[in-house]
N, C-alpha and C positions, 0 to 999 in steps of 0.2 A: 566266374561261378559265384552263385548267389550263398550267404551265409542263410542255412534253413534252422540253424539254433531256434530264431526268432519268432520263426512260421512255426518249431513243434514247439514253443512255448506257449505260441497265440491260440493253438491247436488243442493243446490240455486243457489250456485254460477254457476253451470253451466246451469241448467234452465236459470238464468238471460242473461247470454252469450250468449245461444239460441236464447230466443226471443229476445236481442239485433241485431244479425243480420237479424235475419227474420221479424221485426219492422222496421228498418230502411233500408232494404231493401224495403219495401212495403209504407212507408209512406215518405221515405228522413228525415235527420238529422233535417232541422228544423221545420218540421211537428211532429217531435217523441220529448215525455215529456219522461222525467224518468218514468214517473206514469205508459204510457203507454207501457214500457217494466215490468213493476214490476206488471201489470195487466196480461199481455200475458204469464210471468213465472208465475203468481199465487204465488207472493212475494208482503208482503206485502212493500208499498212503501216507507215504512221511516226504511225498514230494508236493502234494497239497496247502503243507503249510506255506511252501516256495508263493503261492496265487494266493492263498486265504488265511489267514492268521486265526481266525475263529470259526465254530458251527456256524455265528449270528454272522458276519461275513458271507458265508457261502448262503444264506437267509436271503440276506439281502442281496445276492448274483441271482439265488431263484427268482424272487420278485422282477428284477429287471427281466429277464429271459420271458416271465409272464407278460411282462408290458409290451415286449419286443413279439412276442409271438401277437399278442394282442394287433399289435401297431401292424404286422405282417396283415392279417385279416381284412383287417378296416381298409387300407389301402387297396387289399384287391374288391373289396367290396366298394370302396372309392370310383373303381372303375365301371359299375355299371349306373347311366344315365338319369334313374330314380331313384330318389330318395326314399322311396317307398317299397322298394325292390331291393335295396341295398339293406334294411332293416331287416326284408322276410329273410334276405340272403344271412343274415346275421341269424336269426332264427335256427335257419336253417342249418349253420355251422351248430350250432351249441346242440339240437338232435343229433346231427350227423358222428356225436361226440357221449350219445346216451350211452352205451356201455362203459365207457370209464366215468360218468356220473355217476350211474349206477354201483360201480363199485368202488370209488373215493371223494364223489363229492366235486364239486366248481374246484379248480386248482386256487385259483385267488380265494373264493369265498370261506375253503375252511381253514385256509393257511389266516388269513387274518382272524376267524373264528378263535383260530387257536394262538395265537399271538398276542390278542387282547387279552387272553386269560395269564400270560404270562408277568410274574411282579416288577421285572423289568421292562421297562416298556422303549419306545422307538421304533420299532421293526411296526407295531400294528398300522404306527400311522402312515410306514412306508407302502404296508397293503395296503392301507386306504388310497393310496395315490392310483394304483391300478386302477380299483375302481374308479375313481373318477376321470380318467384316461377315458372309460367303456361309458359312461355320463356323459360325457364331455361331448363323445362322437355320438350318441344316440341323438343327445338331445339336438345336436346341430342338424339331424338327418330330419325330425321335427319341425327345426325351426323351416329348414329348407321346402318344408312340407305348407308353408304358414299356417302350421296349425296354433292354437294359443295353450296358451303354459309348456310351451318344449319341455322343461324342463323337470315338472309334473309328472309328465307323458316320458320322461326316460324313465325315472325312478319307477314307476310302473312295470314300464318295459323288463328294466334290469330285475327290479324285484319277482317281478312274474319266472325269471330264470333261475334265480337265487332259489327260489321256494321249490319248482320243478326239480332242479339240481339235490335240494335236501332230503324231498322226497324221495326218491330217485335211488339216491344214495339208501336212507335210512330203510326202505323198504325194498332194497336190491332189484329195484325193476325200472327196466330202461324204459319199457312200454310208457312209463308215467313221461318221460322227456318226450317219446312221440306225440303222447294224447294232448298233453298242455303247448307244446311247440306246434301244432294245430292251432288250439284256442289263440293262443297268442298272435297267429297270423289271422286269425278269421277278426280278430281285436281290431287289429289294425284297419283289416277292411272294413270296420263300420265307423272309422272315421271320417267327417267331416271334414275332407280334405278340399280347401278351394279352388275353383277351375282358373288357370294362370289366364 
């Protein structure tokens, strides 16, 4: 018989990681209590310190979870054949995703929005690391494209969703993630992309 201590340990701990970023996604860092992620996992709250010693700990478990759902994406978007396809398909995930823009915003982009503002600092430039995670994979999907300045041509890309994403948020309307995730792919198609 196997000891399953370890599995419901590995198991809160990831529940808690969960609803860490989907809490402070949806309420921002200084809106969210411990309590209130140790409520949303369905952990109790004085067993969270057991996994996370700080709020800025379980900060930094969101972020990861961010980069991991990220990394989950990319990879099945990895699977199909063009690089040009696998961007719309990227597109197409961040619309697919317009009502929770609409009502909190890119999960990465206002978590570090709001992290840079804080006097403490560390955590922002662990957001930054996400992003450049979603940089990193654009611009290779570019390169793979040979188009010139890949990496130009993400900042673009990404920025073009950041802004959708704000808007989106700021004026409660998903519609704006459909209309500009449109542009964005019609973007693409009037690229100069060379015949192999």
């Amino acid at each position: 018989m196997t000891d399953s201590t370890g599995s419901r340990a590995s198991d809160k701990r990831r529940r808690l990681t969960a609803a860490a970023a989907r809490v402070l996604h949806e309420q921002g860092v200084e809106r969210t209590t411990i309590a209130d992620i140790a409520k949303a996992a369905d952990v109790p709250p004085g067993n969270v310190y057991y996994y996370f010693k700080t709020k800025d700990d379980l900060v930094q478990a969101a972020l990861h979870e961010h980069t991991a759902n990220l990394t989950r994406l990319t990879n099945r978007l990895d699977d199909l054949p063009d690089p040009l396809d696998r961007l719309k398909g990227l597109i197409d995930a961040w619309v697919g995703r317009r009502d929770v823009a609409a009502r909190y915003g890119c999960p990465t982009g206002t978590l570090a929005t709001e992290l840079d503002k804080r006097p403490e600092g560390g955590l922002d430039l662990e957001a930054a690391k996400v992003m450049r995670v979603l940089l990193a994979w654009v611009e290779h999907q570019f390169r793979e494209l040979g188009l010139p300045d890949p990496q130009g041509l993400a900042i673009t890309l990404v920025a073009g969703y950041q802004g959708m994403s704000v808007l989106a948020n700021a004026l409660r309307d998903p519609d704006i993630m459909t209309r500009e995730g449109t542009r964005l792919t019609q973007w693409l198609d009037t690229l100069p992309i060379p015949e192999p």
